[in-house]
PAROTOR-591435 format. One record per residue (C-alpha): residue in three letters; residue number from 1; x, y, z. Coordinates in nm, 3 decimals, always signed. Layout:
! PAROTOR-591435
> rest, nr, east, north, up
> ala, NUM, X, Y, Z
...
! end
This chain:
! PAROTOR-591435
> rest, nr, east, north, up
> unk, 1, +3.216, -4.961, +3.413
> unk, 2, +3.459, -4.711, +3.465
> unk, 3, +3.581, -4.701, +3.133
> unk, 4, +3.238, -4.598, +3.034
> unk, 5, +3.207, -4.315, +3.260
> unk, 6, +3.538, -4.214, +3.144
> unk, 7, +3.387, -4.192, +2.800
> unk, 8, +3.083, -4.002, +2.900
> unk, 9, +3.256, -3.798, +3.089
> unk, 10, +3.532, -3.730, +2.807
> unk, 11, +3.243, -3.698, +2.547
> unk, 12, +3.085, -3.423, +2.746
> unk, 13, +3.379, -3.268, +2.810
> unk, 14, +3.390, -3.195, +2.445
> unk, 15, +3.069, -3.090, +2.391
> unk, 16, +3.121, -2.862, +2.638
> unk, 17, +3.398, -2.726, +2.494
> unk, 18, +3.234, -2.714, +2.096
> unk, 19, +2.940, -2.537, +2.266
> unk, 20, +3.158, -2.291, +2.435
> unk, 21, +3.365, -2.236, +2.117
> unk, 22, +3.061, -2.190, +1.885
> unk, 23, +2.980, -1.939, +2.171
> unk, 24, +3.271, -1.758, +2.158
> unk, 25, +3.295, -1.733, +1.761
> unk, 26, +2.937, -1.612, +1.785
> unk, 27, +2.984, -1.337, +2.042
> unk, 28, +3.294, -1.226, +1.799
> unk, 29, +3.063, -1.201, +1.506
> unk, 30, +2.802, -1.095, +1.658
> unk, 31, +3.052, -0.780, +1.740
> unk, 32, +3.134, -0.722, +1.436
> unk, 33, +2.853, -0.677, +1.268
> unk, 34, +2.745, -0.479, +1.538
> unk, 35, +3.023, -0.236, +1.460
> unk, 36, +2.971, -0.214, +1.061
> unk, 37, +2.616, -0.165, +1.175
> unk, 38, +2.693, +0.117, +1.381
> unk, 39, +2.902, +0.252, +1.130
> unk, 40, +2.697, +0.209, +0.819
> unk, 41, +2.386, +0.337, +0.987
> unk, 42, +2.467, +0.670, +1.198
> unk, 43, +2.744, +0.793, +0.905
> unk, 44, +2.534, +0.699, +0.576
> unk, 45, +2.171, +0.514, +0.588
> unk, 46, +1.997, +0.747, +0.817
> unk, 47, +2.082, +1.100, +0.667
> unk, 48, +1.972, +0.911, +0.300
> unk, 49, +1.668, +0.777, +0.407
> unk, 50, +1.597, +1.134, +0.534
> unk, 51, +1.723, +1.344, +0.275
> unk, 52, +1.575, +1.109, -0.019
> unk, 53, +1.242, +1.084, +0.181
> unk, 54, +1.267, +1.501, +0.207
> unk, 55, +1.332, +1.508, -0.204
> unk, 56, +1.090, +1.270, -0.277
> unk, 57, +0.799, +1.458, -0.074
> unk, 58, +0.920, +1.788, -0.246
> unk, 59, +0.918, +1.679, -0.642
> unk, 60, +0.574, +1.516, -0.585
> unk, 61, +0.427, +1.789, -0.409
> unk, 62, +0.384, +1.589, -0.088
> unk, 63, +0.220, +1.297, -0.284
> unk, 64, +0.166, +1.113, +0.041
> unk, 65, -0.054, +1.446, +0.193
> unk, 66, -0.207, +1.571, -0.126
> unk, 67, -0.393, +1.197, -0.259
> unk, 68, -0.460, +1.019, +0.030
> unk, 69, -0.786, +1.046, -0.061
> unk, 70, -0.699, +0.902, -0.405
> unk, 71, -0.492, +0.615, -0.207
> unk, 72, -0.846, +0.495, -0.028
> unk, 73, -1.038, +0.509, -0.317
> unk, 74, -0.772, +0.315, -0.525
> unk, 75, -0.751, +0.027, -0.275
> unk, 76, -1.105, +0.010, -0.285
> unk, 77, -1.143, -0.023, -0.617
> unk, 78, -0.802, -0.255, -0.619
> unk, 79, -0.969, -0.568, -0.726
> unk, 80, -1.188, -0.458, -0.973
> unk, 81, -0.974, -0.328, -1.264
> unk, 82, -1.083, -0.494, -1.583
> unk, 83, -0.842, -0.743, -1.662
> unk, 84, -0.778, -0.920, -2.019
> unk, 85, -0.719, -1.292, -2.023
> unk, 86, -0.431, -1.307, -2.195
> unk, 87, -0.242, -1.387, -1.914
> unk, 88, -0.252, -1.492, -1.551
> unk, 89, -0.336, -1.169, -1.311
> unk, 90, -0.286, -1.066, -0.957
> unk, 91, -0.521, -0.763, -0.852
> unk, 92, -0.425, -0.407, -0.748
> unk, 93, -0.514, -0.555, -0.391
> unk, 94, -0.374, -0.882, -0.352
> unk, 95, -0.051, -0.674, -0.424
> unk, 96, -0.110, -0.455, -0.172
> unk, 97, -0.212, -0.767, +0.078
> unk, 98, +0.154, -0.942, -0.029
> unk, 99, +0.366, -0.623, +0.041
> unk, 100, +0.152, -0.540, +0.371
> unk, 101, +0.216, -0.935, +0.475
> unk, 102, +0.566, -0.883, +0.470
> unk, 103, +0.519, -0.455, +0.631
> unk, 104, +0.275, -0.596, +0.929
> unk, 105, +0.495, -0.842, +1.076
> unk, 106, +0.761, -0.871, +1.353
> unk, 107, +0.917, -0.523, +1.338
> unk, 108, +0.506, -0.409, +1.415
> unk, 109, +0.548, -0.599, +1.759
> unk, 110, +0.946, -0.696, +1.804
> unk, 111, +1.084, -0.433, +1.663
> unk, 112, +0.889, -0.167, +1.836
> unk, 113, +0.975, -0.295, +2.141
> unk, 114, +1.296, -0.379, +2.096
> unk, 115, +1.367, +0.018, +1.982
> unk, 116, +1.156, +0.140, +2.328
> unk, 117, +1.385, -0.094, +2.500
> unk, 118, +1.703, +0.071, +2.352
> unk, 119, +1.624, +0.410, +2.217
> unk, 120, +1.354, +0.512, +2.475
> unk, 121, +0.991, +0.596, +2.376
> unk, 122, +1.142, +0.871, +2.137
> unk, 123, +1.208, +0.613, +1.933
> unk, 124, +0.847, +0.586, +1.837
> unk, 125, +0.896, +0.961, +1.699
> unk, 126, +1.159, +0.905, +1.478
> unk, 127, +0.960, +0.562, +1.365
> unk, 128, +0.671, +0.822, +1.282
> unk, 129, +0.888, +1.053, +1.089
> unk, 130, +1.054, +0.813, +0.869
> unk, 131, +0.695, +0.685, +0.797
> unk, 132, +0.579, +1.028, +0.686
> unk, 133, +0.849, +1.143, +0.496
> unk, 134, +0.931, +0.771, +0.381
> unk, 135, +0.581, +0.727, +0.235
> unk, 136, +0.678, +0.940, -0.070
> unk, 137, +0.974, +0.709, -0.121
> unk, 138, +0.758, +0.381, -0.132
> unk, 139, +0.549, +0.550, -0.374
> unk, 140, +0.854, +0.625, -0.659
> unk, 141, +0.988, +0.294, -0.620
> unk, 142, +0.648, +0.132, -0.640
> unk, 143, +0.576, +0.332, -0.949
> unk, 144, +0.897, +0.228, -1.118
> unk, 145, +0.845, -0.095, -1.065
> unk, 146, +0.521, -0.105, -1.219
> unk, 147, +0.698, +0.105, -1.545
> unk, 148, +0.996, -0.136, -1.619
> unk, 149, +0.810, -0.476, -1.502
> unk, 150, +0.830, -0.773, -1.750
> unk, 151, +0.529, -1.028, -1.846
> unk, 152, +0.558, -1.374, -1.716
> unk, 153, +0.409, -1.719, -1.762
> unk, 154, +0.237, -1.682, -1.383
> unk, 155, +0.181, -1.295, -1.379
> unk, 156, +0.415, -0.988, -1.443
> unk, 157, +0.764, -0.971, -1.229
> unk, 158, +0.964, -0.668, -1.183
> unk, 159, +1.149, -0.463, -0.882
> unk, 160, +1.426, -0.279, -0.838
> unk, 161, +1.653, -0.511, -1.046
> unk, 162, +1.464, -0.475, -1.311
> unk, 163, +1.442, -0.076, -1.303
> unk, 164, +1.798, -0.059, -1.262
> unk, 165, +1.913, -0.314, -1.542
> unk, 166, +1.620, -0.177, -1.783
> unk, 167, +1.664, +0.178, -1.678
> unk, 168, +2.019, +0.268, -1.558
> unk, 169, +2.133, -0.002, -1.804
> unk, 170, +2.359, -0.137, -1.505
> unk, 171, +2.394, -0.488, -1.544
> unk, 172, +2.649, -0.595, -1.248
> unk, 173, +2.436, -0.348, -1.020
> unk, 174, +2.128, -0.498, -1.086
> unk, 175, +2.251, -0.847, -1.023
> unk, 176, +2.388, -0.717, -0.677
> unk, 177, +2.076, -0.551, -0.580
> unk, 178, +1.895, -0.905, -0.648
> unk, 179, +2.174, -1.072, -0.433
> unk, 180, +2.124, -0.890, -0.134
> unk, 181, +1.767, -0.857, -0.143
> unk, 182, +1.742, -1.274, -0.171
> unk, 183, +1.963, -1.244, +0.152
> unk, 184, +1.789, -0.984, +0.310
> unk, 185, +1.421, -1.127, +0.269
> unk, 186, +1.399, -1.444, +0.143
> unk, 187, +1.740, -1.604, +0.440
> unk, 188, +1.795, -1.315, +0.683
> unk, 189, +1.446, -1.201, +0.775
> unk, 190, +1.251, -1.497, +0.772
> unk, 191, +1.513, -1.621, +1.029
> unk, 192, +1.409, -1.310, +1.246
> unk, 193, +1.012, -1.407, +1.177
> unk, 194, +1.127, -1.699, +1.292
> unk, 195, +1.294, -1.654, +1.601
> unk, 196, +1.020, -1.433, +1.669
> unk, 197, +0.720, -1.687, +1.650
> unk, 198, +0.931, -1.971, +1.864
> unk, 199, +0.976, -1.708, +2.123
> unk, 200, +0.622, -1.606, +2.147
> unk, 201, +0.518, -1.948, +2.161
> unk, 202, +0.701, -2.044, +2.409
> unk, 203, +0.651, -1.760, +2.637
> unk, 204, +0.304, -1.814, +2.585
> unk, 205, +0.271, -2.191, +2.616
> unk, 206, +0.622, -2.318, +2.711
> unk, 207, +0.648, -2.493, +2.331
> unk, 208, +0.954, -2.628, +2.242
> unk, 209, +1.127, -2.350, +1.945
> unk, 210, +1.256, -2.677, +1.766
> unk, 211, +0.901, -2.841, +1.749
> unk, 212, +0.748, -2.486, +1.674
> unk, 213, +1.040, -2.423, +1.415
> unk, 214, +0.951, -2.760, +1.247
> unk, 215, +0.617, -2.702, +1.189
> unk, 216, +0.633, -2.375, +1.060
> unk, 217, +0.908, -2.506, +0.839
> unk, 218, +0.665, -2.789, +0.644
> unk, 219, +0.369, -2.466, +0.635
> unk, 220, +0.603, -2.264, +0.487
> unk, 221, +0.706, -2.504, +0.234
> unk, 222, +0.389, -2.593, +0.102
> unk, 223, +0.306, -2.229, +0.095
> unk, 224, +0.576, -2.129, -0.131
> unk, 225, +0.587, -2.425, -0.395
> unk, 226, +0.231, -2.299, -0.496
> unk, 227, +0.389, -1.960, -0.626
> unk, 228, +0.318, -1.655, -0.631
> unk, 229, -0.095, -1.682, -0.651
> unk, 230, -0.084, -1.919, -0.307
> unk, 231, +0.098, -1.671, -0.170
> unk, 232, -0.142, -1.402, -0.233
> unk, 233, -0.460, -1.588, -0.179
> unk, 234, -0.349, -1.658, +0.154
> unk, 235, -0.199, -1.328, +0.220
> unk, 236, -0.493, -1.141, +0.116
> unk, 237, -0.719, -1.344, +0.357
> unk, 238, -0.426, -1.337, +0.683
> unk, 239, -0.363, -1.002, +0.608
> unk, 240, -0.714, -0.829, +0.685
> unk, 241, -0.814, -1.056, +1.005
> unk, 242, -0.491, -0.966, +1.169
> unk, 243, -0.425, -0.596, +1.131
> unk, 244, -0.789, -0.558, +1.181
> unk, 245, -0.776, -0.747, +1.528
> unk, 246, -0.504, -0.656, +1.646
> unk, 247, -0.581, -0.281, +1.581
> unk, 248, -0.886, -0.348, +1.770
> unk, 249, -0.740, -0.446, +2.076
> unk, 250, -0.515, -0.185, +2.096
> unk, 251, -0.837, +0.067, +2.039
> unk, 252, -1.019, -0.091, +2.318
> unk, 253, -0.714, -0.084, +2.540
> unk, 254, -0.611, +0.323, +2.439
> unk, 255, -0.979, +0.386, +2.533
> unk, 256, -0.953, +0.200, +2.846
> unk, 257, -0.654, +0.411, +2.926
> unk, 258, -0.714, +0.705, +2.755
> unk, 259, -0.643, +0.963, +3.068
> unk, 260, -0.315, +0.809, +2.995
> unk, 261, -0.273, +0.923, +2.670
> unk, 262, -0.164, +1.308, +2.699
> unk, 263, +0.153, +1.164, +2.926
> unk, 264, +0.272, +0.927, +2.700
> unk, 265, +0.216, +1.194, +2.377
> unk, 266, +0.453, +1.362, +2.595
> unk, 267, +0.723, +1.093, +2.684
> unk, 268, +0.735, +1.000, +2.302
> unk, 269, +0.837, +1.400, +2.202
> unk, 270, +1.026, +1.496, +2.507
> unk, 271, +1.252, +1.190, +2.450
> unk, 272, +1.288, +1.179, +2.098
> unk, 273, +1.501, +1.496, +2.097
> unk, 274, +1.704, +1.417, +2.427
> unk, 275, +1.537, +1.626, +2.605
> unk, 276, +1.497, +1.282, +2.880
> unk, 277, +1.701, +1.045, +2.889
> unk, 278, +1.490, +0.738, +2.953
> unk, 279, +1.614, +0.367, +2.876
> unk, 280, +1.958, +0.439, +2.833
> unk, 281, +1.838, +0.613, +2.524
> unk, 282, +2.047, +0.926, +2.404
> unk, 283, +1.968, +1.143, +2.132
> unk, 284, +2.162, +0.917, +1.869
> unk, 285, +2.030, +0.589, +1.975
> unk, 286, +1.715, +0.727, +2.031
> unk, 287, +1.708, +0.850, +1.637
> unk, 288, +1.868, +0.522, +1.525
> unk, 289, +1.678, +0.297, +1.638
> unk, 290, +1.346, +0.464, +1.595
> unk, 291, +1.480, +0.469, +1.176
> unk, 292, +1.607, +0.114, +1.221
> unk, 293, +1.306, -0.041, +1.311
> unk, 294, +1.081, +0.179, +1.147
> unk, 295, +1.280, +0.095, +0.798
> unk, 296, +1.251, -0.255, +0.880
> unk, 297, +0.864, -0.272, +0.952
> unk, 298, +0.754, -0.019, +0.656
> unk, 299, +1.042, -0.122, +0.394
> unk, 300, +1.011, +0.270, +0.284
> unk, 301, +1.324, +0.263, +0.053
> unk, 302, +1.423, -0.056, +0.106
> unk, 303, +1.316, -0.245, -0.292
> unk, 304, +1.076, -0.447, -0.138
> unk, 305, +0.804, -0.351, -0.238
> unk, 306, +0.844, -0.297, -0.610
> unk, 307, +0.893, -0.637, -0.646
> unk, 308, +0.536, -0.732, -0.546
> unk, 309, +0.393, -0.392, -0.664
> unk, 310, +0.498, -0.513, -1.001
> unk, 311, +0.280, -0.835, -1.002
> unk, 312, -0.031, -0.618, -1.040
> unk, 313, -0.251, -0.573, -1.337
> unk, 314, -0.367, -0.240, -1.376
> unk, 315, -0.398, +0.043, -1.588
> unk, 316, -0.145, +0.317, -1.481
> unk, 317, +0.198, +0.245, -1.327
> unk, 318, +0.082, +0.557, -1.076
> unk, 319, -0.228, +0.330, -0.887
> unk, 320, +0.031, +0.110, -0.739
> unk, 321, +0.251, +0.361, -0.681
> unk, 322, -0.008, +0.532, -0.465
> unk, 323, -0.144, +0.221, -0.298
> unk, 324, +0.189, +0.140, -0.133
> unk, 325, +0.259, +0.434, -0.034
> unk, 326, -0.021, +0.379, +0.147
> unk, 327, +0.098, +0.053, +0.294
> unk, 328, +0.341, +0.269, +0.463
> unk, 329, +0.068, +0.432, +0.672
> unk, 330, -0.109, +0.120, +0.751
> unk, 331, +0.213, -0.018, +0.876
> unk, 332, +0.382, +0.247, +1.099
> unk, 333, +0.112, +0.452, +1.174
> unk, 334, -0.142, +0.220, +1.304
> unk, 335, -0.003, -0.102, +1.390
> unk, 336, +0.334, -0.020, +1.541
> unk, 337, +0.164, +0.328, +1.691
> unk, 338, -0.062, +0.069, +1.813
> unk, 339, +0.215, -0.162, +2.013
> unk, 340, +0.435, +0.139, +2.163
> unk, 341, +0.074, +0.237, +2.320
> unk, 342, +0.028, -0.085, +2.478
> unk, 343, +0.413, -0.060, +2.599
> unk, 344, +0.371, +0.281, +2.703
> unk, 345, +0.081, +0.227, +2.875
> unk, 346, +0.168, -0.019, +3.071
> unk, 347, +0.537, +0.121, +3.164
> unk, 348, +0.669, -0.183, +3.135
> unk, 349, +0.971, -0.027, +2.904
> unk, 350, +1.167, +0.054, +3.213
> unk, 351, +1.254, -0.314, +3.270
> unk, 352, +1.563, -0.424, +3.263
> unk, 353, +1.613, -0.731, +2.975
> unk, 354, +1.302, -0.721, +2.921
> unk, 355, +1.323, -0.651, +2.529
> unk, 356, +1.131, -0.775, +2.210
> unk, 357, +0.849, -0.960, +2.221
> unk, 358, +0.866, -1.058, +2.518
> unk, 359, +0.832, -0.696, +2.651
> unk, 360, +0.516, -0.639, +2.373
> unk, 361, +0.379, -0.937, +2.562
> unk, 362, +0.394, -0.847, +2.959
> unk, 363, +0.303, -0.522, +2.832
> unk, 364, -0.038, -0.683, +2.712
> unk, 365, -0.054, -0.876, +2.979
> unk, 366, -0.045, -0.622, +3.233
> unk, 367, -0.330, -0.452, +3.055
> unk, 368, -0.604, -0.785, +2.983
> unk, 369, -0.462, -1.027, +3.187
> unk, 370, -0.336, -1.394, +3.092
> unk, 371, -0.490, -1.408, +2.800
> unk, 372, -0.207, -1.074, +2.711
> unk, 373, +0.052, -1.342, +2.588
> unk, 374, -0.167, -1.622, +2.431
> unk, 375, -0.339, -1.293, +2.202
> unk, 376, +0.057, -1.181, +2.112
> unk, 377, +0.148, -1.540, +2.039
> unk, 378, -0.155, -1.593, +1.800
> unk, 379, -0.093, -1.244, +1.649
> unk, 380, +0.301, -1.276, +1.598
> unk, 381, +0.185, -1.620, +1.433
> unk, 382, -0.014, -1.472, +1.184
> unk, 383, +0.214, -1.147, +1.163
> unk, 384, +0.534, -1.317, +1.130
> unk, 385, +0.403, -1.604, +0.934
> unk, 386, +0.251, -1.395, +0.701
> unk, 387, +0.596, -1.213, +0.658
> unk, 388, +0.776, -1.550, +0.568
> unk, 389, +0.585, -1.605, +0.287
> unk, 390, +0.543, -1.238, +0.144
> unk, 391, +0.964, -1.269, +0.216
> unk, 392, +1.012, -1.577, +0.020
> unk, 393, +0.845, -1.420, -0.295
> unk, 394, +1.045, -1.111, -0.284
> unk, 395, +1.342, -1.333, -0.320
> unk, 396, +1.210, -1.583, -0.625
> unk, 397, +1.104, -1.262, -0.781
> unk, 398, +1.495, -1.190, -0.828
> unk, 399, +1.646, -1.508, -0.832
> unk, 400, +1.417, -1.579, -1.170
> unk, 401, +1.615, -1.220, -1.251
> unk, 402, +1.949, -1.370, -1.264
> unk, 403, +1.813, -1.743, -1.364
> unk, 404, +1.528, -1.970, -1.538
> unk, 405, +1.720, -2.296, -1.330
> unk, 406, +1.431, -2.532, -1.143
> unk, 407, +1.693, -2.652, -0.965
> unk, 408, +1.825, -2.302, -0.814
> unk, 409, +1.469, -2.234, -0.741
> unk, 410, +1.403, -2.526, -0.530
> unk, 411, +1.701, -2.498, -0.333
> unk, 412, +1.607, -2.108, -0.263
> unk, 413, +1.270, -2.290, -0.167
> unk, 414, +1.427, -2.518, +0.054
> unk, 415, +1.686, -2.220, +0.209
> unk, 416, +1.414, -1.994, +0.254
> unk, 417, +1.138, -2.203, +0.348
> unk, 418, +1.302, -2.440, +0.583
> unk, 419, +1.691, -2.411, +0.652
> unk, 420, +1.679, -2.071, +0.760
> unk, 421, +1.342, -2.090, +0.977
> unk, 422, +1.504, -2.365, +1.165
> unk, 423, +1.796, -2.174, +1.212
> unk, 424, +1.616, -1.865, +1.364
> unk, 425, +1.407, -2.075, +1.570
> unk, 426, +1.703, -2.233, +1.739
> unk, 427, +1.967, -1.939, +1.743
> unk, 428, +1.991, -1.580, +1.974
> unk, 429, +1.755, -1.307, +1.893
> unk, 430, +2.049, -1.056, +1.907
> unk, 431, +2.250, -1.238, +1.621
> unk, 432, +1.945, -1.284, +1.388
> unk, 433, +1.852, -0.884, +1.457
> unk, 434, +2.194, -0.790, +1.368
> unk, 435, +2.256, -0.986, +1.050
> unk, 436, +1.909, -0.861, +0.957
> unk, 437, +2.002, -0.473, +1.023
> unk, 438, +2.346, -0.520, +0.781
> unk, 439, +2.156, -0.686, +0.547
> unk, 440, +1.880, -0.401, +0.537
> unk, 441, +2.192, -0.133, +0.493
> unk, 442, +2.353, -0.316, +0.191
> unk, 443, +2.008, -0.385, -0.031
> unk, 444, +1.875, +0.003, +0.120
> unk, 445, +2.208, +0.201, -0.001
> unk, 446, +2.156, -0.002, -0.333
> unk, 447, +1.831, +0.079, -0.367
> unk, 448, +1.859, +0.416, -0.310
> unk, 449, +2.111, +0.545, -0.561
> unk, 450, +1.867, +0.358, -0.830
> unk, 451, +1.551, +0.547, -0.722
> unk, 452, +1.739, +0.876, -0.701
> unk, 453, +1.859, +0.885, -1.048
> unk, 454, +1.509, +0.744, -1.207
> unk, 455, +1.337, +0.924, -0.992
> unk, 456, +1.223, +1.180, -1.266
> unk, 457, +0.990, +0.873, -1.462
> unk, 458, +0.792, +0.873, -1.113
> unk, 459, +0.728, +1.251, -1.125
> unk, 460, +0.646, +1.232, -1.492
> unk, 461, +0.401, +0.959, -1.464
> unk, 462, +0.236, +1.174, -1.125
> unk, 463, +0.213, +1.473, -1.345
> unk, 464, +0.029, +1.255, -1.617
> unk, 465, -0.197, +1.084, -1.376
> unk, 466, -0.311, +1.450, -1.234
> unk, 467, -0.353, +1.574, -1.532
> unk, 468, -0.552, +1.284, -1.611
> unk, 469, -0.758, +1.316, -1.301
> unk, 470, -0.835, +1.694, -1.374
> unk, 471, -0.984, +1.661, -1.699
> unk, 472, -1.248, +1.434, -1.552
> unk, 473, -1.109, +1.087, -1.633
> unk, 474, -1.169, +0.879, -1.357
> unk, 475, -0.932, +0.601, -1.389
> unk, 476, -0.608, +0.717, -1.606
> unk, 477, -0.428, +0.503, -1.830
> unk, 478, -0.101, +0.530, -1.911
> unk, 479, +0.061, +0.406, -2.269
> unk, 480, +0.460, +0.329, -2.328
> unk, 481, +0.418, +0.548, -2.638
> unk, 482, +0.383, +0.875, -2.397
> unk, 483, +0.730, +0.842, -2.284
> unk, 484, +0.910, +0.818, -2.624
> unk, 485, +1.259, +0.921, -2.480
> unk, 486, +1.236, +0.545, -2.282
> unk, 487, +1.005, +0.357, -2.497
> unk, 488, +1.262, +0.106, -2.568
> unk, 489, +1.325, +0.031, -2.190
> unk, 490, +0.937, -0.037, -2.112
> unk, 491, +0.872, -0.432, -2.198
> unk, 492, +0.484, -0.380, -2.095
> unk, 493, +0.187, -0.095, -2.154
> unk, 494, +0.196, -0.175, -2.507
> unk, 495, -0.185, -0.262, -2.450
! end
């Protein structure tokens, strides 16, 4: 009997000390990627964003300002272009529904709150900004992705790796840019959607994040073996019924509070140029994190979104171009304006640890009740979940870049679709955050350089589809043959 206790007790004496060394290694990493975080974003990522954002809005003649009206229309009309049957076809708007699945997800209720928490309500300035200026930048990346995509068997594939092997000719860079992004989206972020949903369920209903994490795991995987028309089938029906919901709530709760409104307008400006120092937030943190988190919910910049805006059929590379720049709105200006309201509101910001969703949630509640945290977890679920699959495809789209293997593909499957959700339901929501913001750095910077040097296709194709628009022709069309300097580049628009 006492050599059995002797065992238990030796057995979780060692436990104990495997826990505490995972721990330990852990806290190290976590610290330095904090610190090449740090770095990489205050010395290089933010003054890019900004200054490409700046260029971008300048060459196209504020694009994002100037044809919003052409953006609505567009997306109305985004699922009736008429399509040939040659091949297999996703619409104008079930690309827009995949790219806003993966825009509309945690960093809309998370990552808001998570940048109030440490930036301060100025924060949710700087999250505007990037949106405004960033909008222009979605819209030339979109647009090259739509010029240099490539037909195949399921629909047409493209992205940044295509637009910088086809059109910088950069072979090694284009193979690096589809490494990081299969990182970034398909293993990095969908353990932060992950983490995210376990969290809100159990705040909301004391789940267990290892039960939670396992059946999000066997969704997700039948999800993503159906390709890229599952995914966007059930995107385009998850995306409508929760940004339109949610945005609803937060109306009803803005109007319910609207005395409140002029105060926090005022919070939000004062703060965002140091002006208060609220939430530990300086000027520098302040601007960080408001770009941090608004980069991570809108994906302005990031080569995203040219890999599902290059799935669509339709008849000028320009229509896409414009319809996710228009994501961009959707996704910072409504739905995250929509959560820093609600966290404003409620002044709930001010608490100590209280950070992420779990702040976005006592925020709520302190507004409708206890019903405030059963609405988040729901929301998150669809949010988040949404974001896992639109993530997943971002990553097949480039590992079928680099390889035709089955056998790679269903092990990215596997990664992405189970692996890494169990291992954000079960690990620290700092760490997962963390990895996620080097990741976003790496595939951003890469990104970047490609759309700055091509950016001069994007403003040729604009001036075409004005020029289009002025002499009466109501839906342009663009040919390979107009751009005979690059017509060797362009596999598609030969039709």
């Amino acid at each position: 009997m006492n050599d059995t206790t002797t065992i238990v007790n030796d057995t979780t004496t060692v436990v104990n000390s495997i826990t505490v060394t995972i721990n330990d290694i852990s806290t190290t990493i976590n610290d330095i990627i904090t610190t090449i975080n740090d770095t990489l974003w205050t010395y290089l990522l933010i003054g890019a964003l900004v200054l490409c954002g700046l260029w971008f809005t300048v060459k196209t003649k504020g694009v994002q300002f100037r044809m919003f009206g052409e953006m609505l229309r567009l997306l109305g009309d985004g699922g009736k272009e008429k399509l040939t049957k040659k091949h297999s076809h996703i619409s104008s708007f079930e690309a827009f529904a995949v790219s806003v699945a993966t825009r509309v997800g945690t960093g809309n209720l998370a990552g808001v709150a998570t940048a109030i928490a440490i930036g301060g309500p100025g924060a949710v300035f700087w999250m505007w900004v990037i949106a405004l200026i960033g909008s222009a930048t979605a819209f030339v990346e979109s647009t090259l992705g739509q010029l240099y995509k490539q037909r195949h068997k399921e629909s047409f594939i493209g992205g940044p790796a295509y637009y910088i092997k086809r059109g910088l000719h950069c072979r090694w860079m284009s193979v690096l840019f589809a490494i990081l992004i299969t990182v970034t989206f398909g293993l990095s972020y969908n353990s932060i959607q992950s983490n995210t949903i376990c969290d809100a369920m159990h705040t909301a209903f004391g789940w267990s994040p290892l039960l939670v994490g396992l059946v999000l795991t066997a969704i997700a995987l039948y999800i993503v073996f159906g390709g890229i028309h599952r995914i966007a089938r059930v995107s385009s029906v998850l995306v409508p019924i929760m940004a339109v919901g949610y945005f609803i709530l937060a109306v009803v709760i803005i109007v319910m509070n609207i005395g409140e409104i002029p105060h926090v307008m005022k919070v939000i400006v004062t703060n965002a140029f140091g002006f208060e120092q609220m939430a530990g937030g300086g000027l520098g943190a302040t601007m960080m994190n408001g770009v941090k988190r608004g980069l991570f919910s809108n994906e302005a910049g990031e080569g995203s979104a040219p890999n599902v805006a290059a799935t669509a059929t339709t008849s000028h590379p320009v229509k896409q171009g414009l319809i996710q720049a228009l994501g961009v709105f959707t996704d910072t200006l409504l739905v995250c304006s929509c959560t820093a309201f609600i966290i404003l509101i409620s002044g709930l910001y001010t608490t100590p640890d209280l950070t992420g969703i779990a702040l976005t949630q006592d925020a709520l509640q302190s507004e409708i009740g206890s019903v405030g945290p059963i609405f988040i977890a729901i929301a998150i679920l669809l949010f988040a979940f949404s974001s896992i699959i639109g993530n997943y495809y971002y990553g097949e789209a480039n590992i079928r870049f680099m390889t035709s293997s089955r056998t790679v593909m269903t092990i990215y499957r596997l990664l992405s679709g189970g692996v890494v959700i169990m291992f954000g339901a079960v690990v620290s929501l700092q760490l997962v955050w963390n990895v996620g913001d080097l990741c976003m750095a790496l595939v951003t910077a890469c990104n970047l350089i490609a759309i700055v040097a091509l950016g001069r296709y994007a403003f040729r194709l604009l001036d075409d589809y004005r020029c289009q628009k002025r002499q009466g022709i109501k839906e342009p069309t663009f040919h390979r043959s107009q751009m005979p300097d690059i017509e060797a580049d362009i596999d598609c628009w030969d039709e």
